[in-house]
C-alpha positions as CSV (number, residue, x, y, z in Angstrom):
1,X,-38.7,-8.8,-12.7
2,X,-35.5,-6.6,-14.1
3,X,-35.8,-3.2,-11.9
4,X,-35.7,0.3,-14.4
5,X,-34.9,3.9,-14.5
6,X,-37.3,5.7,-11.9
7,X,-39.0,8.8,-12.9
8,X,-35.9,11.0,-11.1
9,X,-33.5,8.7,-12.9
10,X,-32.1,6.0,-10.3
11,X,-32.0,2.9,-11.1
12,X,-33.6,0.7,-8.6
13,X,-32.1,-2.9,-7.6
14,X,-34.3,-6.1,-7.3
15,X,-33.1,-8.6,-4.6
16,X,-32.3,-10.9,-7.7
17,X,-30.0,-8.6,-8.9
18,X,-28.3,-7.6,-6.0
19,X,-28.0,-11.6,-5.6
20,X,-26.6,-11.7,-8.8
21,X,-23.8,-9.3,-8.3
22,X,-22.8,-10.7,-5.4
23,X,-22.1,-13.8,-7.0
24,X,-20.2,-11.8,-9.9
25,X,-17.9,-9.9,-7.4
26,X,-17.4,-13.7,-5.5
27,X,-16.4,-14.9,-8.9
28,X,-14.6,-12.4,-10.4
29,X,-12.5,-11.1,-7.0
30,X,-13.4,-13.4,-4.2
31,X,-15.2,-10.8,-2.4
32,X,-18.4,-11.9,-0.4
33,X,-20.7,-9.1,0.1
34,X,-23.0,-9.4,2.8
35,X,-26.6,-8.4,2.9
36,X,-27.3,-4.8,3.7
37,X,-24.9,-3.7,0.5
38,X,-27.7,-2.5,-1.6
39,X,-27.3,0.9,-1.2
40,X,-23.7,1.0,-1.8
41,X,-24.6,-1.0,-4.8
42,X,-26.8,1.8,-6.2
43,X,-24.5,4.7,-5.3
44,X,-21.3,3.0,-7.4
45,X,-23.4,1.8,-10.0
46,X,-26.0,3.8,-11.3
47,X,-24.3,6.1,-13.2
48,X,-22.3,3.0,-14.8
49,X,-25.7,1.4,-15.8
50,X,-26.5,4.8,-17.5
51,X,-23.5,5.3,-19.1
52,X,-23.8,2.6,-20.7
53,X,-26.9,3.0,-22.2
54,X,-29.4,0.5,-20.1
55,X,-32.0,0.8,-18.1
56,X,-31.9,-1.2,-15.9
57,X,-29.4,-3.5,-13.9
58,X,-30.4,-6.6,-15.3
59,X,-29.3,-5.2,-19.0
60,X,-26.3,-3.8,-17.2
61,X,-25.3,-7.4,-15.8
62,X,-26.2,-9.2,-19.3
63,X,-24.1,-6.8,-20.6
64,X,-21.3,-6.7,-18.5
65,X,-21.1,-11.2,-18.9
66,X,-21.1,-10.6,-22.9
67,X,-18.0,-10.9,-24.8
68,X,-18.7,-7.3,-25.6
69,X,-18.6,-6.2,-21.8
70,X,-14.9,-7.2,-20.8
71,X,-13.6,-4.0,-20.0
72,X,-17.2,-3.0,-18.5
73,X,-16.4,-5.9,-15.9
74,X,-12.7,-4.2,-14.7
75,X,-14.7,-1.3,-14.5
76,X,-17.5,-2.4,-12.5
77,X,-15.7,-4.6,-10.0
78,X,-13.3,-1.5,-9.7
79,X,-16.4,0.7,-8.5
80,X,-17.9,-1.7,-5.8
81,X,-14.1,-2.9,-4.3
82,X,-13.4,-0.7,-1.4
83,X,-9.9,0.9,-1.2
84,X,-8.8,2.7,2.5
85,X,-5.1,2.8,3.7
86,X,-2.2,4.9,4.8
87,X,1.7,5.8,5.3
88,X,2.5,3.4,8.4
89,X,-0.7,2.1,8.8
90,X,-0.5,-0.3,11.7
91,X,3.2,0.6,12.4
92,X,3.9,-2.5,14.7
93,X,4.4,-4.0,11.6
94,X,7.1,-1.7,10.1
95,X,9.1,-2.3,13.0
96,X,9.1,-6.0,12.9
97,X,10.6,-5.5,9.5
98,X,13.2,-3.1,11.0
99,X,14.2,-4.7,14.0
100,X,14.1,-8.3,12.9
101,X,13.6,-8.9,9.5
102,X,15.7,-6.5,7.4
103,X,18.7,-7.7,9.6
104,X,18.2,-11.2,8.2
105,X,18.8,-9.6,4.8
106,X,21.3,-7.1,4.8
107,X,23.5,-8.6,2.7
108,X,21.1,-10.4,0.4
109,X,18.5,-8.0,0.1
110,X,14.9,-8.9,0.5
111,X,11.9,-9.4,-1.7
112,X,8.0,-8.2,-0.6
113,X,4.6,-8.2,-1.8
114,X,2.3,-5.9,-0.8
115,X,-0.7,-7.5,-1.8
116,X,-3.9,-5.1,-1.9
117,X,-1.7,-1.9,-2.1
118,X,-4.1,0.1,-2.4
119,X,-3.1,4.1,-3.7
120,X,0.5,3.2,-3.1
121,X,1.1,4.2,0.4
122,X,2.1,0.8,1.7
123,X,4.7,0.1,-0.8
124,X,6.2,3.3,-0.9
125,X,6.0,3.0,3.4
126,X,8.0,-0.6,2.7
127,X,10.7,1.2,0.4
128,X,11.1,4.0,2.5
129,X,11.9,1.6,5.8
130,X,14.3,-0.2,3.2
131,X,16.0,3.0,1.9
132,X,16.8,3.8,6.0
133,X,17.7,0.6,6.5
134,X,19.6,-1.3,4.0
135,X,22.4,-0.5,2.5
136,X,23.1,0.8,-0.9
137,X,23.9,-2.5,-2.3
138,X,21.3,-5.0,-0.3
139,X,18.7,-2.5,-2.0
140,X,19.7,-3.3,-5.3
141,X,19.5,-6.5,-4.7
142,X,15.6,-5.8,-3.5
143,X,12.1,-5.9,-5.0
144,X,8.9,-4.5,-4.3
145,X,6.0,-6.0,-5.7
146,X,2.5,-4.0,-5.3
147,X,-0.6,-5.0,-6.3
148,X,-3.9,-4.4,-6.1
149,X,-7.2,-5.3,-8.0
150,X,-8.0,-2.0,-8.8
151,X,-7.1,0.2,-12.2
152,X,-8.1,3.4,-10.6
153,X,-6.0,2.7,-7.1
154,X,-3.0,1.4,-9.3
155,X,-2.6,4.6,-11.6
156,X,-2.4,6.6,-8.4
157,X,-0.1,4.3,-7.0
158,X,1.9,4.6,-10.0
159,X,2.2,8.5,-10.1
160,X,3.6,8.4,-6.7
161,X,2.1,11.8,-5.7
162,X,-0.1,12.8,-2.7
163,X,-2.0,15.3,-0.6
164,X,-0.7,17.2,2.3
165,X,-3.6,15.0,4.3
166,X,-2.7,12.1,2.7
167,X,0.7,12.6,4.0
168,X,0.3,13.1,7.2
169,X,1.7,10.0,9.4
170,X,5.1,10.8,7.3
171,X,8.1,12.0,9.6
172,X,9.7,15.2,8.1
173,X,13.1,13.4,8.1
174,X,11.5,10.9,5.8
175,X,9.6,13.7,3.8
176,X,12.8,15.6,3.5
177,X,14.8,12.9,2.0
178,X,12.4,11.0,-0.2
179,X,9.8,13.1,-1.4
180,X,9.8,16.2,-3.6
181,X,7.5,18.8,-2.5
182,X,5.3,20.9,-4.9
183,X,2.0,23.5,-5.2
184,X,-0.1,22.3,-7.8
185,X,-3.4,24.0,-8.4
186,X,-3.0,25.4,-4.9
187,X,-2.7,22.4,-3.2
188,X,0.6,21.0,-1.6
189,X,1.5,17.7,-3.1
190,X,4.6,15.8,-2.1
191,X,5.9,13.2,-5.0
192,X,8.1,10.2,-4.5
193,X,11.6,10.4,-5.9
194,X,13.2,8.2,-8.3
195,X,15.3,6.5,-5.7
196,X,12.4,5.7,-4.0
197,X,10.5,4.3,-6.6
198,X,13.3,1.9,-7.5
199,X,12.3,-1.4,-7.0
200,X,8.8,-0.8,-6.3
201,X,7.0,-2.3,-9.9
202,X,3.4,-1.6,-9.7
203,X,1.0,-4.5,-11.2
204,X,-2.6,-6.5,-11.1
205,X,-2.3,-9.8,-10.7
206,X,-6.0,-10.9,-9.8
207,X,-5.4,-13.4,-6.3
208,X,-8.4,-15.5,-7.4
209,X,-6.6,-16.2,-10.7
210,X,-2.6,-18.1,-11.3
211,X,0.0,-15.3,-10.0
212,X,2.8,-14.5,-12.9
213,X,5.4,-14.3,-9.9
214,X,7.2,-17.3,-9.1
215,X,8.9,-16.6,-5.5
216,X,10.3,-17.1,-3.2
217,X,9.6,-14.2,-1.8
218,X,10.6,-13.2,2.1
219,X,7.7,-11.1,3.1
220,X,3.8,-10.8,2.1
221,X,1.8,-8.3,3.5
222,X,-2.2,-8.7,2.0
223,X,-3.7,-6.5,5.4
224,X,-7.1,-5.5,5.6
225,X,-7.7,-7.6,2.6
226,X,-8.8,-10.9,3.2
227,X,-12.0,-9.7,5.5
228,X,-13.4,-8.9,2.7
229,X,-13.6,-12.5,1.4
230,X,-15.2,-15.7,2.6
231,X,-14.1,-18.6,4.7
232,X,-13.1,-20.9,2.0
233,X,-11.3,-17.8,0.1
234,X,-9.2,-17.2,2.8
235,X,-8.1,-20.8,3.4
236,X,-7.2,-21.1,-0.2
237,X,-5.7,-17.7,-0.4
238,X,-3.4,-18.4,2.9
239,X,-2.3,-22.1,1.4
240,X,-1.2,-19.9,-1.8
241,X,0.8,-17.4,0.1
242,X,2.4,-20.0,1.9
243,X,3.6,-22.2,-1.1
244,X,5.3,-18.7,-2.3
245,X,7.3,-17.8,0.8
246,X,10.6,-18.6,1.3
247,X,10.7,-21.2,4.6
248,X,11.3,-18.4,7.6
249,X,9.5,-15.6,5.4
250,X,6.5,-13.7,7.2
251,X,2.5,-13.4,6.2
252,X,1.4,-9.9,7.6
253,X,-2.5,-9.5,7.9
254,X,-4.5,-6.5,9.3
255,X,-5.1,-5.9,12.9
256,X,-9.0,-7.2,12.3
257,X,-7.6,-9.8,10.8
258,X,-6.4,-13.6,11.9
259,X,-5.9,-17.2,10.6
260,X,-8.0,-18.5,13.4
261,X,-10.4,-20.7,12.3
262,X,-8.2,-21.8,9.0
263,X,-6.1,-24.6,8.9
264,X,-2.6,-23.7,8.2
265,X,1.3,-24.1,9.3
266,X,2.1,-20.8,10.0
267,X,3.7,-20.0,13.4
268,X,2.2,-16.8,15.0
269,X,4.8,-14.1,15.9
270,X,2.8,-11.1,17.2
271,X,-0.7,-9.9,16.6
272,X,-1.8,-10.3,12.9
273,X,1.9,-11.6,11.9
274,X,2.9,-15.4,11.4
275,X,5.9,-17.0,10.1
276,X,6.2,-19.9,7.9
């Protein structure tokens, strides 16, 4: 039985249609989640069932599947996906790519996806390392891709403009030369300049779907990402991501994350960092 609006207005959720959104996130994003969810469920998704006129999530869900609900879906699987990150979050990793990988491009340049970028930081963390560390003309010759799932993370990505506590793990020296500080409202915001925004190009390629890009490219970093899905997802996800790198380019994972268990070719350079 569908659940309905409950005399304070919430929307309770049946076991059936908790199952059923499950299997719309699996489908839709390759997320599996686990039992226990229900709650979070509720609390991203109530007002979204109201809004749209039903009472219940069963309606909601019919909805959502019609030809009618399209942009309903982006919106719904935007509310339950989970979006946490920061400048130089797990910094091991940023100086691999100093000390060993930007040197095998400094006269080429290098290309990187940062896939599951989340509200920007990561990219802008990447372009910030490359701005210190290539040279004028290698970083013309260099590309940021950074994507993410999410139309509500990307549009903040995109403005490039963040809190004093969102800013905190930035050096000064780095604040000083590629961010421009402002007071907005009260609050002190610090924006990316142009020069650091060149190269970065901000776009939402689903991973479960074909990817527009081509490759090769020399560095993929999809951290804190791929717990979120399911064994098989992440043995076809790490197959993809190798069939894009360049031979001697670099798969970077989160720190929870590993590719024990899947079957793959990578060779492992430090924790949560393989090589193809």
């Amino acid at each position: 039985m569908a659940a309905t609006l409950s005399a304070a207005g919430e929307v309770s959720l049946t076991a059936a249609e908790f199952t059923r959104v499950c299997a719309m996130l699996h489908e839709v994003a390759g997320i599996a989640m686990k039992p226990g969810k229900e709650g979070l469920v509720r609390s991203r998704l109530t007002k979204r069932v109201r809004a749209c006129g039903h009472d219940s999530y069963t309606a909601y869900f019919d909805f959502v599947e019609s030809r009618a609900g399209t942009a309903e879906r982006v919106v719904m699987i935007d509310a339950l996906t989970t979006n946490k990150t920061s400048f130089f979050r797990e910094a091991a990793h940023f100086d691999l790519l100093r000390d060993v990988i930007l040197p095998e491009h400094a006269q080429t340049g290098i290309t990187l996806w940062s896939a599951g970028c989340s509200s920007g930081e990561e990219p802008y963390t990447l372009s910030m390392v490359l701005g210190e560390h290539l040279s004028a003309a290698a970083r013309k010759h260099s590309r940021i891709l950074a994507t993410d799932l999410s139309h509500r993370v990307l549009e903040r990505a995109k403005a490039g403009l963040y809190t004093r506590e969102q800013f905190a793990d930035v050096p000064p020296s780095l604040a000083q030369r590629w961010w421009t500080k402002r007071t907005e409202h009260g609050a002190e915001l610090f924006e990316a300049r142009p020069e650091l925004r060149a190269g970065i190009r901000v776009a939402r390629p689903n991973l479960m779907e074909p990817w527009p890009m081509r490759g090769p490219v020399d560095a993929i970093l999809c951290r804190n990402v791929m717990i979120y899905f399911d064994k098989p997802t992440q043995q076809t996800l790490v197959q993809r991501y190798w069939e894009l790198l360049r031979p001697g380019g670099h798969l970077f994972v989160g720190h929870s994350e590993s590719l024990t268990g899947l079957s793959h070719r990578y060779t492992y350079v430090q924790p949560a960092v393989y090589r193809k």
